[in-house]
N, C-alpha and C positions, 0 to 999 in steps of 0.2 A: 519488440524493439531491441536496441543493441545494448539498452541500458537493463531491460528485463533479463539479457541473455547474461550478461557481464553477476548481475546480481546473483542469480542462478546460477553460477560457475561460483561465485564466492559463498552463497550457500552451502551447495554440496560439499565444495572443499572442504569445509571449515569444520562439517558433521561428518567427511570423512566417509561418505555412504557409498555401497556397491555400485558398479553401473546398472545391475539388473531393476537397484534400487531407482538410481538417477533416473532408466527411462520410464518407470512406473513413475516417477514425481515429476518429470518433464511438462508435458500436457498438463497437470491439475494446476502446477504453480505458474505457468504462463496463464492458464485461466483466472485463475486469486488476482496475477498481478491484475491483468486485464479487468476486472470486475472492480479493484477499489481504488483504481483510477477512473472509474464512471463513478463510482459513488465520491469520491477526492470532489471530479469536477463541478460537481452542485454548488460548491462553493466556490473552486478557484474562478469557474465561468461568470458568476458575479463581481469576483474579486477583481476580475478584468474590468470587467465591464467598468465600471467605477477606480480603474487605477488613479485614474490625476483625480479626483477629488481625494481620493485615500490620500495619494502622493503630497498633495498640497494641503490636508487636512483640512478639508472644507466640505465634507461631505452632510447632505442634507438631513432633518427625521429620516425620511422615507427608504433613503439608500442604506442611512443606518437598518432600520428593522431590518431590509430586505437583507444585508448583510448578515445579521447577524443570525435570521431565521434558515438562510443559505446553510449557514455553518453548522445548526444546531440539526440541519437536515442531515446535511451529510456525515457528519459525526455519528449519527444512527444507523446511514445505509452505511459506512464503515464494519461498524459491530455486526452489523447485519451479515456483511461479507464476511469478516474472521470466524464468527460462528456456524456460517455455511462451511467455510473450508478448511476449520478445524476437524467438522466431520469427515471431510474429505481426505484431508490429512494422514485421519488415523485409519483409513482402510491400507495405508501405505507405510506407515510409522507410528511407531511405537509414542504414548504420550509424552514422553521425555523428548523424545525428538521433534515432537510437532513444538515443542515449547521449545529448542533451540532454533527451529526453523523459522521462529515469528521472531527471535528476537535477534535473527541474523540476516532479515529479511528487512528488520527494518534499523540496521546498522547506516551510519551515513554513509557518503562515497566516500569522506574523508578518513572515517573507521577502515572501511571498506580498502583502500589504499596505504593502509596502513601507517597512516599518519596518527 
């Protein structure tokens, strides 16, 4: 996506890394992004699902649990993905850098833009 590519260009940037490096990271971090946006949506696709009673605060037991179990899912498959592509990471980058890369990855847009 153009949001994946834009983050990607503010990553690399900001670590400053070679191209030979960028196209060895290209493919993996499109995939990262790509993998913890499926695991993100276990919960946001709930979260839909139930926006107006969220919105009006009327939501039932049942949408609560189901809420709240959504969340506690995807919080896991999360972890789950950063610890897959941490590995993956460091076949391309050095530990120091994988650890800029998660924390510049998940900078806002508004970071991001320099605000």
């Amino acid at each position: 996506s153009d949001k994946d590519r834009e983050r990607f260009d503010y990553v690399v940037g900001r670590m400053k890394l070679d191209k030979t490096t960028r196209q060895k990271l290209k493919p993996v971090f499109f995939a990262y992004r790509k993998d913890l946006k499926t695991a993100k949506d276990v919960y946001n696709n709930v979260k839909d699902k139930y926006a107006t009673p969220i919105k009006k605060m009327t939501l039932n037991v049942a949408q609560a649990r189901e809420l709240n179990n959504a969340r506690r899912n995807a919080d896991k498959k999360v972890l789950d993905v950063k610890s897959k592509y941490e590995q993956n990471f460091l076949s391309i980058l050095s530990p120091q850098q994988v650890c800029y890369l998660f924390m510049f990855a998940n900078d806002s847009k508004e970071k991001r833009a320099g605000r």
